[in-house]
C-alpha positions in Angstrom: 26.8 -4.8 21.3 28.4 -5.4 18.2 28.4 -8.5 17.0 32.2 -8.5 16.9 31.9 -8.0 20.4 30.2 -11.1 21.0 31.9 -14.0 22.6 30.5 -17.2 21.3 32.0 -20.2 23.5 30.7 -24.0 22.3 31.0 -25.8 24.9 32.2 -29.6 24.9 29.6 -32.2 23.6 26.9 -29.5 22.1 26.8 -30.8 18.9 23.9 -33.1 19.4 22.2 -29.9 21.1 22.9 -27.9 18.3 21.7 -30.4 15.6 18.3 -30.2 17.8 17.8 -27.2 17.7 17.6 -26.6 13.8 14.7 -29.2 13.8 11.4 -27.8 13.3 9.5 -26.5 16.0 6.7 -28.9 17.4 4.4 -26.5 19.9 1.5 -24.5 17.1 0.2 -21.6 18.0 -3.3 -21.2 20.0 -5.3 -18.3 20.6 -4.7 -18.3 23.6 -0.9 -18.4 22.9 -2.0 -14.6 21.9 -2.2 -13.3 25.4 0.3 -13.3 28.1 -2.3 -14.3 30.8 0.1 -16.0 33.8 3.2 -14.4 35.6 6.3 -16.2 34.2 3.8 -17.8 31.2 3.0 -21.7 31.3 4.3 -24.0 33.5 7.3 -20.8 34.4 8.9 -21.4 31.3 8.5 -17.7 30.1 7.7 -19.7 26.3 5.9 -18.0 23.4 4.0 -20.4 20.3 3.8 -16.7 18.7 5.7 -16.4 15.1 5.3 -13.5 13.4 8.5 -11.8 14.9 10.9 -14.5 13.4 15.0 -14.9 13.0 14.4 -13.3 9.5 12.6 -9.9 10.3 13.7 -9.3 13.9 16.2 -6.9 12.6 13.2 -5.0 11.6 11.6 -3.9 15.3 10.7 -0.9 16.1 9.6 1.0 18.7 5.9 1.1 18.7 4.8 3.2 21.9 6.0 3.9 25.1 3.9 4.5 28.6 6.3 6.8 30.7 5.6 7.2 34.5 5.9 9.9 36.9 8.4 9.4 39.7 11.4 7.4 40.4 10.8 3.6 41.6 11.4 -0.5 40.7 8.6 -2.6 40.0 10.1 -5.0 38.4 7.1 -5.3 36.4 6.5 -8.2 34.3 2.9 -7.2 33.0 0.1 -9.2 31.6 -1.4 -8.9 28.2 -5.2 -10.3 28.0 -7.2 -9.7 25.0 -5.1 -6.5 23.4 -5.5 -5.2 27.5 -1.9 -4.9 29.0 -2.1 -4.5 33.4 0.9 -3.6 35.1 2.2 -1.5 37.6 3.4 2.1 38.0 6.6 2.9 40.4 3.8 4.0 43.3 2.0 0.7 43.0 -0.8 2.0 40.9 -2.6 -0.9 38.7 -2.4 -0.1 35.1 -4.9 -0.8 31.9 -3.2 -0.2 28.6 -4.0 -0.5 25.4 -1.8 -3.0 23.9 -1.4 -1.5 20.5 -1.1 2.2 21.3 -0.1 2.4 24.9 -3.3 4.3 25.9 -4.2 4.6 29.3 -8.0 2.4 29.6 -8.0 3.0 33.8 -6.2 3.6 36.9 -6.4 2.1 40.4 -5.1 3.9 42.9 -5.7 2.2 46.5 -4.9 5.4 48.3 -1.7 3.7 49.8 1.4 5.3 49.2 3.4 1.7 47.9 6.8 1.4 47.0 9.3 -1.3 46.0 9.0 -4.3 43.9 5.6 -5.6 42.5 6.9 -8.1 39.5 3.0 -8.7 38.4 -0.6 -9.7 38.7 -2.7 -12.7 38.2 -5.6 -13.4 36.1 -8.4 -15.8 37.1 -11.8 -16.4 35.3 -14.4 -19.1 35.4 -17.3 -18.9 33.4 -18.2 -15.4 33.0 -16.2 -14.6 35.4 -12.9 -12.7 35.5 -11.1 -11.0 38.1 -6.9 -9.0 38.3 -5.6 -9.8 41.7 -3.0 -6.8 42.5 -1.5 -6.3 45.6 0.2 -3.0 47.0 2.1 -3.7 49.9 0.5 -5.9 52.4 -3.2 -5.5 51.3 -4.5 -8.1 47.9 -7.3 -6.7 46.0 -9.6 -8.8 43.2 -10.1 -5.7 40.8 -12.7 -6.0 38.0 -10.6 -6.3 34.7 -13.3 -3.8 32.5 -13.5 -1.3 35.0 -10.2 -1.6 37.4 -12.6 -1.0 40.1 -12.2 -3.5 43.8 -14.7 -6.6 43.9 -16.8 -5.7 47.2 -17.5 -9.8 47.5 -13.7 -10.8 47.8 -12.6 -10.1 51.5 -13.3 -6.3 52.8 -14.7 -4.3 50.2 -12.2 -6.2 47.3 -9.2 -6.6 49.3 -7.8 -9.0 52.1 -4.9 -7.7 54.6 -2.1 -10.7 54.4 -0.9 -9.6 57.6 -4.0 -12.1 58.8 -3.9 -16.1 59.2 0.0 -16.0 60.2 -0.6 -17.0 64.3 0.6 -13.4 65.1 -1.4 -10.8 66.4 1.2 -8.2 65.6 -0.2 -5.4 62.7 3.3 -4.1 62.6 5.2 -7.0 60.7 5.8 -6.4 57.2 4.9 -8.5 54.8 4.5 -7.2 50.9 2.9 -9.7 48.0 5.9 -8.7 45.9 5.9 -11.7 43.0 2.0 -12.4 42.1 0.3 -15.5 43.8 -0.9 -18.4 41.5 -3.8 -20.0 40.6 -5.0 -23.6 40.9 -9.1 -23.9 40.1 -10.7 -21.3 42.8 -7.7 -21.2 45.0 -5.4 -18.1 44.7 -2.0 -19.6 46.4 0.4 -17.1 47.5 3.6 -16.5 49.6 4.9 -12.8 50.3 8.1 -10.9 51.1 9.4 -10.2 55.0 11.6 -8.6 56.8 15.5 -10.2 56.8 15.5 -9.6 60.4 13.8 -10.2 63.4 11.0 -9.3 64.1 9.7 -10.9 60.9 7.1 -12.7 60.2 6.7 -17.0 59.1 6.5 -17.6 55.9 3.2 -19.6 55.9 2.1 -20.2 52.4 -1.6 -19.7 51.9 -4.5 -20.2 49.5 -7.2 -18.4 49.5 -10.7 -18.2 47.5 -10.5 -16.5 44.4 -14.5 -15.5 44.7 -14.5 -15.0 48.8 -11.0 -13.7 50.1 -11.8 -16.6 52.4 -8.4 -18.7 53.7 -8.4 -22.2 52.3 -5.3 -23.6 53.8 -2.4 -22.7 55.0 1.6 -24.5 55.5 3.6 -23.9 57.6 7.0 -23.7 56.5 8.2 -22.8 60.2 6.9 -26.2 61.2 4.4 -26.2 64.6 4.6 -28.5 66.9 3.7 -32.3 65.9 4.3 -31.3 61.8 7.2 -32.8 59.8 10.5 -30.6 60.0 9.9 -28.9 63.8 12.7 -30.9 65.1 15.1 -28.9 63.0 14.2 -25.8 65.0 14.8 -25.3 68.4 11.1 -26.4 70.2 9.3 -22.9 70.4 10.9 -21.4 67.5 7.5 -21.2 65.3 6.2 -19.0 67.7 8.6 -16.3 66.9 10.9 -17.1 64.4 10.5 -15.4 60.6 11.2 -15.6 57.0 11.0 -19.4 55.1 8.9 -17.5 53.1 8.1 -18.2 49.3 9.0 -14.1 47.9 10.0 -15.5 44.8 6.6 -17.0 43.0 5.4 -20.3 42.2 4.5 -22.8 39.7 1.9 -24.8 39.1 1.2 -28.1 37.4 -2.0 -28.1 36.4 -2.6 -31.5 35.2 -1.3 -32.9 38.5 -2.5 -30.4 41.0 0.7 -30.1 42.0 2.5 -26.2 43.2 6.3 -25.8 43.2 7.0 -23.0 45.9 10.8 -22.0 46.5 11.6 -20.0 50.0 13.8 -17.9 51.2 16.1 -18.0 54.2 14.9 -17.3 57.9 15.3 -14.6 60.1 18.6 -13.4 60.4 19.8 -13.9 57.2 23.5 -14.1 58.6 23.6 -15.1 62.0 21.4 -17.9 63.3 22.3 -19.3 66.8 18.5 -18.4 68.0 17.2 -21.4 65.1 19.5 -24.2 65.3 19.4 -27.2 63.4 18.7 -27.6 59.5 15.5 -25.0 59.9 13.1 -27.0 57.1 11.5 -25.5 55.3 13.9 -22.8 54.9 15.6 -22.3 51.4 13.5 -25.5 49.9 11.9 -26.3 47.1 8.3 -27.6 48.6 5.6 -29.2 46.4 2.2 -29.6 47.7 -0.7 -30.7 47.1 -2.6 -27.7 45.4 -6.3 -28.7 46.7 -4.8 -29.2 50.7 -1.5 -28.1 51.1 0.0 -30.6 52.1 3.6 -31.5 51.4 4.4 -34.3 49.2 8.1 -33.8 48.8 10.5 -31.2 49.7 14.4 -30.3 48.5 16.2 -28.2 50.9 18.9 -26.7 49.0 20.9 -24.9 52.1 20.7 -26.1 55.8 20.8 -23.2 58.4 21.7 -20.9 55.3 23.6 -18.2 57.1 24.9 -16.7 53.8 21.2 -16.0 52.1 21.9 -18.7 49.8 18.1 -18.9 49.2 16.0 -19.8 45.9 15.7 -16.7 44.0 12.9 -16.9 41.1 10.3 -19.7 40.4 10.9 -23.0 39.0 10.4 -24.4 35.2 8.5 -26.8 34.5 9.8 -28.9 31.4 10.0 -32.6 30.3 13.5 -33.8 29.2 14.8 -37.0 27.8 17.1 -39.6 29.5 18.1 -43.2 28.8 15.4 -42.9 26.6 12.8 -42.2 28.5 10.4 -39.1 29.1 11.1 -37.2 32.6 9.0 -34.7 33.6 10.9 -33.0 35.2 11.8 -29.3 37.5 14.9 -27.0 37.2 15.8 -24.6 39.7 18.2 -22.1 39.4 20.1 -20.8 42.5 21.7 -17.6 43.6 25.1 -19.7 44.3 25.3 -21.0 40.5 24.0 -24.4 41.1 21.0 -25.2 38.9 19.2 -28.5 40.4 17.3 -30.6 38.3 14.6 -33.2 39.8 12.0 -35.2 39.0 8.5 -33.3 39.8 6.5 -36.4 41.0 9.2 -37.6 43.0 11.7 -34.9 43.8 14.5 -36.9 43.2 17.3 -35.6 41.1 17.6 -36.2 37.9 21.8 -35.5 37.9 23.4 -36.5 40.9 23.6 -34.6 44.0 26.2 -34.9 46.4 26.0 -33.8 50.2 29.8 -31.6 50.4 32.1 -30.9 53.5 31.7 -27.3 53.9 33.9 -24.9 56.5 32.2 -24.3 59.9 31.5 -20.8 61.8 34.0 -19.8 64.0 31.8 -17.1 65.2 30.3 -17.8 69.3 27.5 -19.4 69.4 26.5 -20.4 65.7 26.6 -24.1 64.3 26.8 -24.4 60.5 26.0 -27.6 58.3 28.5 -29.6 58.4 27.6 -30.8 54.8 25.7 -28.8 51.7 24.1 -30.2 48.5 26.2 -29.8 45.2 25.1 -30.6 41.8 28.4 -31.0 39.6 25.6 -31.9 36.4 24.7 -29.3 35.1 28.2 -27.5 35.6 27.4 -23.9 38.1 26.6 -21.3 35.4 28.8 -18.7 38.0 32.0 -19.2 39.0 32.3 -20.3 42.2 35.9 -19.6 44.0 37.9 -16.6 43.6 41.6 -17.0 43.1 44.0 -14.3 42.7 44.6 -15.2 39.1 40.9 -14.0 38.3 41.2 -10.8 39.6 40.7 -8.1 37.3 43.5 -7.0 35.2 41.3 -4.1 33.3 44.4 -1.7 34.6 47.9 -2.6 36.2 46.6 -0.2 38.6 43.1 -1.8 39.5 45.1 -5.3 39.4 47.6 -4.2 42.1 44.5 -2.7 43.8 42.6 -5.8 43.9 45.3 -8.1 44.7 46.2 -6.1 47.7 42.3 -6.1 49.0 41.9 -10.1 48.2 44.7 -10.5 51.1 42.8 -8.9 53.3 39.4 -11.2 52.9 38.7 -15.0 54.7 38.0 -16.7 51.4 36.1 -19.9 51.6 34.2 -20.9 48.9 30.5 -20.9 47.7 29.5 -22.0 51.8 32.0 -19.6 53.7 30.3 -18.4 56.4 31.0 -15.0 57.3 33.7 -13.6 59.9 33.7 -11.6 62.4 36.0 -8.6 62.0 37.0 -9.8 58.8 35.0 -9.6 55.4 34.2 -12.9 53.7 34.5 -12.9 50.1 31.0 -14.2 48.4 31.2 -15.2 45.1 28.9 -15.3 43.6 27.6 -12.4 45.0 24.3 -11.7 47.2 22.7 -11.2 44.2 23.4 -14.4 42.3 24.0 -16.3 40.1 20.5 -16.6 39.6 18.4 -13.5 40.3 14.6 -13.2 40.5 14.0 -12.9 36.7 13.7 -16.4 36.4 14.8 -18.7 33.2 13.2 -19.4 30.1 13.0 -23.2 28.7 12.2 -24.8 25.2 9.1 -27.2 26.5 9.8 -29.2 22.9 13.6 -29.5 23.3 14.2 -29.1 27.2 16.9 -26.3 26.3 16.9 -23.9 29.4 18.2 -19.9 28.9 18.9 -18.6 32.2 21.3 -15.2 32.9 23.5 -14.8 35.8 25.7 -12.4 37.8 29.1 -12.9 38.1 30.8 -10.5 40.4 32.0 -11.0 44.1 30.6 -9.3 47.0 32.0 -9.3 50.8 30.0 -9.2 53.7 30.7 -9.6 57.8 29.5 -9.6 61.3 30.1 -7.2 64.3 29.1 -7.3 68.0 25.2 -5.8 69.0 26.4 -3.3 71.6 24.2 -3.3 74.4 25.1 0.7 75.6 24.4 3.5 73.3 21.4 6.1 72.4 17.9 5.0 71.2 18.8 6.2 67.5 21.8 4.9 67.7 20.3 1.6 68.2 17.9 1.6 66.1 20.2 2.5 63.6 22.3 -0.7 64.5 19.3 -3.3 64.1 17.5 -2.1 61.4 19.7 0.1 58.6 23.3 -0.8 59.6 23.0 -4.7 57.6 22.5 -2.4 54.1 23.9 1.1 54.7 26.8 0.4 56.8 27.9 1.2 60.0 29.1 4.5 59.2 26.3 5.3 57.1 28.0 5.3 53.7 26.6 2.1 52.0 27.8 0.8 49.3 26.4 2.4 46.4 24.9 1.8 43.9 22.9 -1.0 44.8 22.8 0.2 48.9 22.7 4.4 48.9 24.9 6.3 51.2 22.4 7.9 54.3 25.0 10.7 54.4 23.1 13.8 54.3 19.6 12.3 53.7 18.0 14.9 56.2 19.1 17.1 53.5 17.3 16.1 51.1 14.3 14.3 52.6 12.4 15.8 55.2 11.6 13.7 58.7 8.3 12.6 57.3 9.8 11.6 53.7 11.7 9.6 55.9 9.4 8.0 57.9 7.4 7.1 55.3 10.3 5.3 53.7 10.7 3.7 56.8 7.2 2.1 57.0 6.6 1.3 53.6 10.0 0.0 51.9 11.9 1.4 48.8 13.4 -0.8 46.5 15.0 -3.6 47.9 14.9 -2.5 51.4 11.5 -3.7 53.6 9.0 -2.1 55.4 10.0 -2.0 59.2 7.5 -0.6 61.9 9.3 1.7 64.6 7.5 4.9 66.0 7.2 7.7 68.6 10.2 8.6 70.6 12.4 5.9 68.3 11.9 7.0 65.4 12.2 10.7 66.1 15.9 9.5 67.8 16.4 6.8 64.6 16.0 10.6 62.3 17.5 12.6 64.1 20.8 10.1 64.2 20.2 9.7 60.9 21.2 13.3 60.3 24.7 13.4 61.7 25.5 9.5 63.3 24.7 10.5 66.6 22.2 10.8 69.2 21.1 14.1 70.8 21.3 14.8 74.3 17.9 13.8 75.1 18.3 10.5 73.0 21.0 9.6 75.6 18.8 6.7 77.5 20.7 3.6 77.6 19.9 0.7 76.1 20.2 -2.3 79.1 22.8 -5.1 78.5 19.8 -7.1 79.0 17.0 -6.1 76.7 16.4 -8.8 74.4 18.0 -8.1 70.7 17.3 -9.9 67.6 20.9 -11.4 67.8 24.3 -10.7 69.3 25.7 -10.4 66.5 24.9 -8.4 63.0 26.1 -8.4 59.4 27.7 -5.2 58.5 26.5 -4.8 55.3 26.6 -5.7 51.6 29.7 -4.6 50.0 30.3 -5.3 46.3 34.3 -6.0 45.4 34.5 -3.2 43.3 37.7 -1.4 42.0 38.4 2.1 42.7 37.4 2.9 39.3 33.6 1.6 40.3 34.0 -1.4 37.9 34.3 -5.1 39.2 37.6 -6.2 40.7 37.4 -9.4 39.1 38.2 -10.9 35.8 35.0 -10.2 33.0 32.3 -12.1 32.7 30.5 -10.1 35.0 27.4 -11.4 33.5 26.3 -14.1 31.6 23.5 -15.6 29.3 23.2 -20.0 29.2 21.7 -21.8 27.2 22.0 -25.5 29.0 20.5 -28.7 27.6 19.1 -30.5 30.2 18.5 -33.6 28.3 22.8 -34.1 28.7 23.3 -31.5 31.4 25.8 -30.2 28.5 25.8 -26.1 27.5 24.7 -25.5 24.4 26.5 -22.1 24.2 27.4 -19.3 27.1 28.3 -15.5 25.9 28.6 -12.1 28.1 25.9 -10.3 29.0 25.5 -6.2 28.7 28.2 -4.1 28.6 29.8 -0.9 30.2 29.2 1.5 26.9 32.7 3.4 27.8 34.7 0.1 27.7 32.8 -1.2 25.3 33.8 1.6 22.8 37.2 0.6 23.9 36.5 -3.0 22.9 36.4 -4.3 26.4 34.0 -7.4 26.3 33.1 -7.8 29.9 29.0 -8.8 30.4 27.6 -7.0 33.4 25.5 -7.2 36.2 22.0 -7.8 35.3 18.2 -8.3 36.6 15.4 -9.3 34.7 15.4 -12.6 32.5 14.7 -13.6 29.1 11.8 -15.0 27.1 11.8 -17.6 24.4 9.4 -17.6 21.4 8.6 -20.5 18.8 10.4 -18.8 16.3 13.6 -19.4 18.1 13.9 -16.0 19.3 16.1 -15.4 23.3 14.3 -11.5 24.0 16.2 -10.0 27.2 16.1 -6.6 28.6 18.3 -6.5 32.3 21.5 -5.3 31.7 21.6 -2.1 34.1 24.3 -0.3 32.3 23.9 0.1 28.7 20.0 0.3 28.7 19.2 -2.1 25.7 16.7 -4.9 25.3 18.1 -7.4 22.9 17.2 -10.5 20.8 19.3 -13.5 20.3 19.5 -16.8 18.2 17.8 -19.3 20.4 20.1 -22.0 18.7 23.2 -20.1 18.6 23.8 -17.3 21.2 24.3 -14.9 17.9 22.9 -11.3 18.4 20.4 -10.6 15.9 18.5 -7.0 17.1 19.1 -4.4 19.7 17.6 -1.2 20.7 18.2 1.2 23.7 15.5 1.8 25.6 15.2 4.9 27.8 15.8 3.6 31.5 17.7 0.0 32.4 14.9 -2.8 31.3 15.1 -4.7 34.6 12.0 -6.5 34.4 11.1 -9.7 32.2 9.5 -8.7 29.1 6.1 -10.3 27.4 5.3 -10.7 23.9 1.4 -10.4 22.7 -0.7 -9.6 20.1 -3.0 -6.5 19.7 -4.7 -5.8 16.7 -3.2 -8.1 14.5 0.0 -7.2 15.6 2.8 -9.4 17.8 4.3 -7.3 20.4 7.7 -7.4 23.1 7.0 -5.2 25.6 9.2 -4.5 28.7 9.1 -2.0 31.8 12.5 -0.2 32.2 13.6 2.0 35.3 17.1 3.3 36.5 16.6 2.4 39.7 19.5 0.7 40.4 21.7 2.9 38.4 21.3 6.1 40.8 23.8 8.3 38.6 21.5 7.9 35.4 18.4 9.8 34.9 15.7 8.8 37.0 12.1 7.9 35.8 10.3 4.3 34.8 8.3 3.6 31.5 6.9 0.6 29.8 8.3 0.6 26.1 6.8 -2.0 23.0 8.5 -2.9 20.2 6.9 -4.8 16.8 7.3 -5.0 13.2 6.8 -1.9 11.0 
């Protein structure tokens, strides 16, 4: 990006930010400050006290190695760097030792599983003499020896625990994946885990467990049992099979208080809910609890009965702030619908007002919605939040006339619109955020929070379960339909077309896809005579004679009701059909609630040579270092990590890395030398190149 290409937009009331921000920085460095030991760094706030990569020499970084990795994949990796040592994760879920000033491969563990999907980290423990890398692929959590990369035998079985244990269900088949790395508070090692979006899926219990024995230390419930606070905003024996509430995104800690944050996700079915009515605590909340019991000491519920999977998307920061004078120590946490809350962390009560909002009801049988949401007005949403026609795109007369005619067509509600049947609901933001899973970065000296964000508008619905129909067919319809359509076709890139997949993946390709997740989509467990009929539908949309057993109108089904799929409002050119920003980087000051400054993020590189400023879609989030440095990799289009002026939003350094760095970078030293090193993959670019690498930049 040019720097002519840069939008700079002050926002009203920054100057006292600004002046701020030119004062010298407080926090010194610490040796320990040369490491990048915890996912997210201290208190989540992705900060760095390391200064030899400064506003005056960043122009001079250069690449320094890069680790390239055999086949396609998204980790998501945001690695740690301990003592010159970087671990991280290959596409295939294979843990990683590398050198941190060469890129040299130290050691490999391979688990023998055959993992796929997301694994955004690890997490270092030591005590003592002690130290141990906790890695997880898929549902198993091993305590590897750091030196050797080699499983503990004293933690659990042999150096690994199955989390599939400890959740009140005897059922082996549920999935459940350790995608963002668990915590650490003393001995415990607290975690929650990824699930399946649909029933069956498992509860979201978050768990600690003994970071020497495997052992389980305690466990909440977030699908309350009977006689804890929050069942009666389930129907009475919905803990017994209901799913999801489950903390995917990763936690903080506060170490001084004992105190971890833990955001969850939405239950099970993300967009139809007339089996779990009622508010469904502790469903998209922000939970505290007490890290020695786990027991709750406050909770925030930011949706009730979420039917849109409005849920918290990355971890909270940790930051003190000033107001009236006074010190707050206090917790900001971003959202997917563009709200970022901020509350005090003892208390849980919000620092800016929140305001309980009308919302529009479901019209579809059976569901009952919220009547009211939460709404924070203070900070203002960092995504817009209501599509009129007058923001549609206008990149072409064409793709304006295009988009127009398409907005008629969609029930358009608001931030809370629950979805239609027959009719596609406009989301906006879109499934993906506002806020994504890379989380935000935050001055702890200033209480200045960076955070990027989506800004494009999505459309999703619901259609009848049909009863009648083949075995594949149904199978299709419960578990693949929600993402790749009901016709197969998807919506690309982000959901691939199934068109012709027996052509180019063979049955057990398939199946192993299938049972251990790719991407974005979860593990589901379907076998024998299903799954045979689920392939072979999968091959031309319908079922072979023999598949032709009806399905009774009676059998139970997840829901009556399912989402048809994620659909991004694209024009027919593949761009957004709305009005640029499609993505954005913040800088907010939470002492005011005021922005300090908001620019477009990424670009499309064949508009951009037109001079099209637009921002794009983008996954990953930034780090901040002492030196006033914003790194940030996640724009999926032009493939460049870039640095910005912490202070100003100015671009100071740029390079293109070879694959789309969606993943948080670190920064680290190794050998006298500070380091930013980022994992990049095209994953969610499927018309690029395919392949994953870790690349590290520092000065000549």
């Amino acid at each position: 990006m040019h720097r002519r290409m840069i939008e700079i937009r002050p926002l009203p009331l920054m100057r006292r930010a600004l002046v701020a921000l030119v004062l010298p920085l407080v926090l010194p460095a610490s040796a320990q400050d040369a490491d990048w030991h915890l996912y997210g760094g201290e208190n989540g706030n992705r900060y760095s006290t390391l200064g030899q990569i400064t506003k005056d020499n960043v122009a001079s970084l250069r690449q320094a190695w890069v680790f390239r990795m055999e086949g396609p994949g998204d980790p998501q990796t945001h690695p740690l760097a301990m003592d010159g040592v970087v671990y991280a994760y290959t596409p295939a879920l294979q843990v990683l030792a590398l050198d941190g000033a060469t890129g040299r491969e130290i050691w490999r563990f391979d688990s023998g599983i055959k993992g796929q999907g997301a694994q955004r980290g690890l997490t270092w423990w030591s005590g003592g003499k002690e130290k141990r890398l906790f890695a997880s692929v898929m549902h198993f959590l091993y305590a590897l020896d750091p030196a050797t990369g080699k499983p503990i035998p004293s933690f659990g079985d042999q150096g690994r625990i199955d989390l599939r244990d400890h959740l009140g269900r005897d059922d082996k088949s549920l999935y459940v994946s350790l995608t963002t790395p668990g915590v650490i508070w003393k001995d415990l090692l607290i975690t929650g885990f990824r699930t399946a979006e649909n029933l069956p899926s498992a509860p979201g219990d978050i768990r600690a467990f003994d970071v020497r024995t495997g052992k389980l230390r305690w466990a909440f419930h977030t699908i309350p049992h009977p006689g804890e606070f929050g069942h009666d905003t389930w129907p009475k024996d919905a803990w017994k099979t209901a799913g999801g509430a489950n903390a995917w995104a990763g936690m903080v800690v506060d170490e001084k208080r004992g105190i971890v944050y833990a955001p969850t996700g939405s239950a099970a079915s993300d967009f139809y809910g007339a089996d779990r009515a009622g508010d469904n605590l502790f469903a998209n909340t922000l939970l505290a609890l007490d890290a020695r019991t786990g027991k709750r000491l406050w909770h925030f519920q930011g949706v009730r009965h979420d039917v849109q999977d409005r849920d918290f998307p990355s971890p909270p920061v940790l930051l003190t702030i000033r107001r009236g004078g006074k010190a707050i120590d206090a917790i900001a946490q971003p959202t997917k619908a563009g709200f970022l809350y901020v509350l005090d962390r003892v208390t849980g009560q919000p620092v800016y007002p929140v305001t309980d909002t009308p919302v529009p009801q479901s019209d579809v049988p059976g569901e009952v919605t919220a009547k009211t949401q939460p709404a924070a007005a203070t900070p203002a949403p960092f995504a817009r939040q209501h599509l009129t026609e007058e923001m549609l795109t206008t990149r072409t007369p064409e793709a304006n006339r295009w988009a127009r005619a398409q907005f008629k067509t969609f029930r358009n509600l608001g931030v809370y619109g629950p979805m239609a049947l027959g009719q596609q609901t406009l989301v906006f933001p879109g499934f993906d955020g506002g806020a994504e899973w890379g989380g935000a970065a935050a001055d702890p000296a200033r209480g200045i929070l960076y955070l990027n964000a989506n800004d494009i508008a999505w459309t999703g619905g619901l259609a009848p379960v049909t009863a009648g129909g083949g075995v594949g067919a149904a199978a299709y319809q419960t578990n693949c339909a929600a993402c790749h359509g009901a016709n197969r076709a998807g919506s690309p890139p982000a959901f691939p077309s199934l068109i012709g997949i027996t052509d180019r993946l063979s049955a057990d390709q398939i199946a192993e896809v299938i049972h251990t997740g790719r991407g974005r989509m979860p593990a589901f467990t379907i076998g024998g005579d299903s799954l045979a009929a689920l392939i072979r539908y999968l091959r031309d949309g319908s079922d072979a004679p023999s598949d032709k057993k009806e399905v009774a109108a009676d059998d139970p089904a997840p829901a009556k009701y399912r989402f048809t799929g994620y659909k991004k409002f694209l024009d027919p050119d593949g761009y957004p059909a709305v009005a640029p920003p499609w993505g954005t980087l913040n800088a907010i000051d939470l002492n005011t609630g005021d922005y300090v400054w908001k620019i477009p993020l990424g670009e499309y590189p064949e508009l951009a040579a037109q001079g099209q400023v637009t921002g794009s879609e983008n996954y990953g989030g930034p780090i901040l270092t002492r030196t006033g440095l914003l790194f940030i990799g996640a724009t999926l289009y032009d493939k460049k990590i870039r640095a910005f002026d912490a202070a100003t939003g100015k671009l100071l350094w740029q390079a293109v890395l070879p694959f789309a760095g969606n993943a948080t970078p670190i920064t680290y030293m190794a050998g006298g030398k500070q380091y930013v090193l980022i994992q990049a993959d095209n994953q969610r670019d499927r018309k690029a190149v395919q392949g994953a690498a870790y690349v590290a930049f520092a000065l000549p």
